[in-house]
C-alpha positions in Angstrom: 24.3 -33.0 13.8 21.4 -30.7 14.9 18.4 -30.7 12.9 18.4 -27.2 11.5 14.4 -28.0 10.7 13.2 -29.2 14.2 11.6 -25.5 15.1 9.9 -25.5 11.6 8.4 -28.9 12.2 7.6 -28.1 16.3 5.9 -24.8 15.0 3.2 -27.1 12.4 1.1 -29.9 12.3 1.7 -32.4 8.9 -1.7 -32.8 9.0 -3.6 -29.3 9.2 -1.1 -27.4 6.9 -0.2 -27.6 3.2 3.0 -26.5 4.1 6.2 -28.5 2.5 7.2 -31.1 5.0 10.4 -32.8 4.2 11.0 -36.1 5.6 15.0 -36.2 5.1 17.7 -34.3 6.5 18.2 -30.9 4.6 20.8 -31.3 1.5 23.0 -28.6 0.6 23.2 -26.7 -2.5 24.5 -24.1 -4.1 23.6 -21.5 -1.9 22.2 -18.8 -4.5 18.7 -19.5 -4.6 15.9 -16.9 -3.0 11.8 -16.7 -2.8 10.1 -13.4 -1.4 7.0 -14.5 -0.4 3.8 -11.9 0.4 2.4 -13.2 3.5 -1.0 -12.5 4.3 -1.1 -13.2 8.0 -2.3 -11.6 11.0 -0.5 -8.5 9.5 0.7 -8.2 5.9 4.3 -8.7 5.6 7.1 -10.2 3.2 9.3 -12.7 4.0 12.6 -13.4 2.5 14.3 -16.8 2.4 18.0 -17.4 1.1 19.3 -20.7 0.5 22.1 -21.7 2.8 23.4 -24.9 3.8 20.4 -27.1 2.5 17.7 -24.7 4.3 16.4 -21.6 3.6 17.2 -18.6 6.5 14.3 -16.8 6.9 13.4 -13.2 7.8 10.2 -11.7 8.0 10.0 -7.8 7.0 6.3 -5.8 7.7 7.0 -3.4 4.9 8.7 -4.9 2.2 11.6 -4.6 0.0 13.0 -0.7 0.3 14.1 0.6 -2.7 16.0 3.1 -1.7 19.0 3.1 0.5 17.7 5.7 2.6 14.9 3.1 3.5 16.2 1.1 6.6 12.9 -1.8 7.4 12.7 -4.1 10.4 13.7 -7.7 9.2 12.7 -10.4 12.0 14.8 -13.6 11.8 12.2 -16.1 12.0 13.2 -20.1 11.8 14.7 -22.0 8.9 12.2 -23.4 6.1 13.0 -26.2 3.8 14.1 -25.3 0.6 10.4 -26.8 -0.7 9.4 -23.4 0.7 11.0 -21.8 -2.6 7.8 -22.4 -5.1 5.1 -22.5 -2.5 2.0 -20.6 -2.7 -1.3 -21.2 -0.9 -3.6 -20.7 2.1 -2.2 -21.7 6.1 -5.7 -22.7 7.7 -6.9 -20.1 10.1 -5.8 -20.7 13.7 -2.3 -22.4 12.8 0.9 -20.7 12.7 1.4 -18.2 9.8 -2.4 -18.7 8.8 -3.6 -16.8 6.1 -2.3 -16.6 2.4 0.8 -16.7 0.9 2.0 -16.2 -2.5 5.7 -16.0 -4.5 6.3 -12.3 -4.7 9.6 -12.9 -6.4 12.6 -15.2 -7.0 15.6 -15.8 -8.2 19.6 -15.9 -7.4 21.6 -14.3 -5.2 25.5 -13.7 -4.4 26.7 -13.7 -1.3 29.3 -10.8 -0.3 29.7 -11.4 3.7 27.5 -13.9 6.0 27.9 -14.3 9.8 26.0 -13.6 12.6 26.1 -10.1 12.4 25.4 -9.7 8.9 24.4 -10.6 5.7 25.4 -8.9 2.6 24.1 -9.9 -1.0 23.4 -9.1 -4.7 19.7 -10.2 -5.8 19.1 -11.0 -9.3 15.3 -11.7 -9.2 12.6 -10.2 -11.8 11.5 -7.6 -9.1 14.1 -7.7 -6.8 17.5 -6.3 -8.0 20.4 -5.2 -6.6 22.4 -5.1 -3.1 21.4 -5.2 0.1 22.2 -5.7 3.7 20.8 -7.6 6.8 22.0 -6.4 9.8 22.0 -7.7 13.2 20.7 -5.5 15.7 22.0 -7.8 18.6 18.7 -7.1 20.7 18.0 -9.2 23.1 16.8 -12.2 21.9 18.5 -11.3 18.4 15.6 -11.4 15.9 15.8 -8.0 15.3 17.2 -7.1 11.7 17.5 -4.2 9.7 17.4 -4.4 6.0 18.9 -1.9 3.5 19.5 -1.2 0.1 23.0 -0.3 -0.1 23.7 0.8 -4.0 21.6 3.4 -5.6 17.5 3.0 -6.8 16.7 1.9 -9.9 17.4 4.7 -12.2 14.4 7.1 -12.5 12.4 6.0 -9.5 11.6 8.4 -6.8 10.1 7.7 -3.1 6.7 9.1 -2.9 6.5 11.6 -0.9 4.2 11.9 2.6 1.8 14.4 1.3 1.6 17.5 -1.1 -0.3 20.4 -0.7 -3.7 19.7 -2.6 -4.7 21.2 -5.7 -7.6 24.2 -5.5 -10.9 24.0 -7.4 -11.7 27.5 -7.5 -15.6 28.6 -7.4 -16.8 29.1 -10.8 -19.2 28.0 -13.9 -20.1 25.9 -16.2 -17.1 26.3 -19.1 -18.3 26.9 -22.1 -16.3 24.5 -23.8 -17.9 21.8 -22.2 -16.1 18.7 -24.5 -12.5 19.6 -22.6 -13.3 19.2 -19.5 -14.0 16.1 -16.8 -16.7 16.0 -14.2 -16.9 14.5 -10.8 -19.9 15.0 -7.6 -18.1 17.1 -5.3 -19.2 14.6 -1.8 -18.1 18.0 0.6 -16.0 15.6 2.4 -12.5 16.5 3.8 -9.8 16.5 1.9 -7.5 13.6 2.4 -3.8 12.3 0.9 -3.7 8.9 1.9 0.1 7.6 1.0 0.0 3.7 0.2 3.7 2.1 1.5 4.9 -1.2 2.5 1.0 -2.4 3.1 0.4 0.1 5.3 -1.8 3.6 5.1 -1.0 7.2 6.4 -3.2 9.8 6.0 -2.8 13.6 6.1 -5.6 16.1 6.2 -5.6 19.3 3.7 -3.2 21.0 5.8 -0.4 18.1 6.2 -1.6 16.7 9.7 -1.2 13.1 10.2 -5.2 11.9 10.8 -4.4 8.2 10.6 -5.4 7.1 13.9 -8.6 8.9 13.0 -9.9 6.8 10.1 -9.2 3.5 11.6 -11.6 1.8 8.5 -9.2 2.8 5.8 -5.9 0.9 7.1 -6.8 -2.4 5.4 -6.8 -0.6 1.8 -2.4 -1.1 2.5 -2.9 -4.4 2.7 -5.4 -5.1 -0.5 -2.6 -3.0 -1.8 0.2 -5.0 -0.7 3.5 -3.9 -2.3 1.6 -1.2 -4.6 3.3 2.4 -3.5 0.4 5.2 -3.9 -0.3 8.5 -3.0 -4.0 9.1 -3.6 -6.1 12.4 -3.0 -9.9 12.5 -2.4 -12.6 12.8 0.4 -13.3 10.9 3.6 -17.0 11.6 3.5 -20.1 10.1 5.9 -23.2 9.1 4.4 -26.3 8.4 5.5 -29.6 7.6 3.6 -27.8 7.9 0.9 -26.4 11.2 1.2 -23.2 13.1 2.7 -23.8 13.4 6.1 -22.0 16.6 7.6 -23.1 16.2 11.1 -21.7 12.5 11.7 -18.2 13.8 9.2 -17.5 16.7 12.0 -17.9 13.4 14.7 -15.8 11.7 12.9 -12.8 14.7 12.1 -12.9 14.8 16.1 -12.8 11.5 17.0 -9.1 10.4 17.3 -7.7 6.7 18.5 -10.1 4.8 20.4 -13.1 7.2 20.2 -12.5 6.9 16.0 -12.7 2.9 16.4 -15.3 3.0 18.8 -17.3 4.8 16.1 -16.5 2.8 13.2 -20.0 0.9 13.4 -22.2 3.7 14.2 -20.6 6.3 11.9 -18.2 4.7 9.5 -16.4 6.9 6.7 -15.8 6.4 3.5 -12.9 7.4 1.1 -13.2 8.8 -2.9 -10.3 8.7 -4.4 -10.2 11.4 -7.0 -6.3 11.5 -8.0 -2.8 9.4 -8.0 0.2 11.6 -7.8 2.7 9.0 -7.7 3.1 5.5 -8.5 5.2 2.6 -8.0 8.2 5.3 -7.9 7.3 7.9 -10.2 5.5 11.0 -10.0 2.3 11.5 -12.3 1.8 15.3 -11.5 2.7 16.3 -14.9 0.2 13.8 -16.6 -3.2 14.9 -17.7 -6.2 14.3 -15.4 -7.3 11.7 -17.9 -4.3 9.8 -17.9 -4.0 9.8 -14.0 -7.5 8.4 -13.7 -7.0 5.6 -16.0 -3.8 4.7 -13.5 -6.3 5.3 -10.6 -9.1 2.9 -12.4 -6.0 0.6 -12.4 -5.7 -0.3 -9.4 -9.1 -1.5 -8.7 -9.8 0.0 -4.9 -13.4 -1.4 -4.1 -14.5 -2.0 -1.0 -17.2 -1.2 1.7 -14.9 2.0 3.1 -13.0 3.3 -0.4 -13.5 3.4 -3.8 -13.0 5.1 -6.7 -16.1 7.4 -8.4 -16.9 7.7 -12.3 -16.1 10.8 -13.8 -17.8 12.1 -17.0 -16.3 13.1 -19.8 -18.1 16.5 -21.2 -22.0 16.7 -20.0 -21.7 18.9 -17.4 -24.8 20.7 -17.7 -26.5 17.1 -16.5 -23.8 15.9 -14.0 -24.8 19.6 -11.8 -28.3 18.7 -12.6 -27.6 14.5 -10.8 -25.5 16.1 -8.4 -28.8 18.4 -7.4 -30.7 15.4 -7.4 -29.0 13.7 -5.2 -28.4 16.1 -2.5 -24.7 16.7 -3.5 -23.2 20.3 -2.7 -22.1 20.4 -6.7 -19.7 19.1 -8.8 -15.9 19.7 -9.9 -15.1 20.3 -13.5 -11.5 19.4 -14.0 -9.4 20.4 -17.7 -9.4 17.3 -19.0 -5.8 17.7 -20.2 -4.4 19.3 -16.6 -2.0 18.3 -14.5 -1.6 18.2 -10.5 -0.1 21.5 -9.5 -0.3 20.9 -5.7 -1.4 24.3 -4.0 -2.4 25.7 -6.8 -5.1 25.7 -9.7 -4.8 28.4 -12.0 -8.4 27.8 -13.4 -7.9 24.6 -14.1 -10.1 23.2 -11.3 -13.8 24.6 -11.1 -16.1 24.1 -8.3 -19.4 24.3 -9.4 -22.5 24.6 -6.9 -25.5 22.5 -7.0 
């Protein structure tokens, strides 16, 4: 009887990997057990394993569960693990195969509805992962090619998040005089950016809808500190130097596309504000007030050498124009505290206030 194991065990070495290593032949089950595990390798991905005949068939999918049927993702059949794989979390040494970290997304049960080599149809009943979906076989050539799909409908209420929206105006204007209802931010004069969090991966969108991601090659890795997290965020890609927004090395960078953007990532690196979260985690915020969306942007904790999130200031605008001055910032946007997102629009809502 083959050794449905021997590729696991030619792939690893017992002694550089914390990796389960059975020493028995595999034992079959039930076949209803399943582990999603969030893979931190050379790429983020997920990998799905379903129990089956005393092993656990593996796939590995670069963006995730879709959770929406209209969501096909690449599934790579990858080898069998032993079903020790189910509970295991924890860092694959650098250099070996897999290295980086892993950690149990999910798990749970499963039915099977059809399995053969062409497809796999189940029902997952996990604590994230619900509902039924199909592999299918795309009979490539070397047949490691799946496609995975949610076949019955989302969970109800949840929505896709949508590529971009049209961003919302801060029209030129004043201190208001009711200072106490509205918010305050340093306007960075940066350009305008939606940057769409899905599946670990970034794609960003300048004010006018064009795809710039191959221009801010710095900004990718937010996806993967992000992992499954779904986002659309506004704010600035800005350029600083001494300190201070520097327009010169931003117009470089707005020109710079592919390898002329990475080759510049060292001598004129960008940075990205978030200022907003439209949606989240399949559902859209728009109608939230700008308080409410920024404590939902505080939660999800983006810090890093390339993005982060800015303080706002609740009321004092008088001294946050007078800092922003100070500092050598263009001015400052005064936001209705209790406003939401109208993309395109503004309606007075949004005042930009010179410096």
């Amino acid at each position: 009887m083959a050794d449905k194991l021997e590729e696991y065990r030619h792939k690893r070495s017992r002694s550089r990997t914390p990796e389960p290593w059975p020493d028995g032949p595999p034992v079959p089950g039930n076949d209803e057990l399943f582990v999603i595990q969030e893979h931190h390798a050379t790429r983020l991905h997920w990998d799905f394993r379903l129990e089956r005949d005393g092993v656990l068939v593996s796939w590995a999918v670069p963006k995730g569960l879709p959770l929406s049927p209209g969501v096909p993702r690449l599934a790579v059949h990858t080898e069998d693990h032993p079903l020790e794989y189910l509970t295991f979390s924890g860092e694959i040494p650098a250099g070996e195969y897999g290295g980086g970290r892993m950690t149990v997304w999910d798990t749970g049960t499963y039915e099977t509805l059809h399995w053969n080599d062409h497809k796999v149809e189940v029902v997952f009943h996990g604590a994230r992962t619900r509902g039924k979906y199909l592999f299918q076989n795309r009979h490539d050539e070397d047949g490691r090619d799946w496609t995975l799909r949610r076949l019955d409908p989302a969970a109800p209420g949840h929505e896709d998040a949508p590529d971009f929206l049209e961003p919302m105006v801060a029209e030129p204007g004043e201190l208001p005089a009711d200072d106490d209802a509205w918010a305050y931010e340093f306007a960075w004069g940066g350009l305008r950016t939606m940057l769409l969090v899905c599946g670990g991966r970034v794609t960003a969108h300048d004010g006018t809808g064009a795809d710039v991601t191959d221009r801010y090659p710095e900004l990718h890795k937010l996806g993967e500190e992000l992992g499954s997290t779904e986002v659309l965020l506004d704010g600035e890609v800005v350029v600083m130097k001494d300190g201070k927004p520097h327009p010169d090395g931003l117009e470089q960078r707005r020109r710079a596309d592919g390898a002329a953007a990475k080759r510049l990532k060292t001598a004129c690196p960008v940075f990205y504000f978030a200022a907003d979260v439209l949606h989240l985690d399949g559902r859209p915020t728009l109608e939230l007030p700008y308080t409410k969306r920024r404590e939902l942007l505080d939660g999800l904790a983006i810090e890093d050498r390339h993005w982060q999130v800015p303080r706002y200031f609740a009321g004092g605008g008088e001294a946050v124009v007078e800092a922003a001055r100070q500092h050598g910032l263009p001015g400052v946007v005064a936001k209705r505290a209790d406003s939401p997102y109208q993309p395109g629009g503004g309606t007075g809502d949004w005042l930009l206030i010179e410096s």
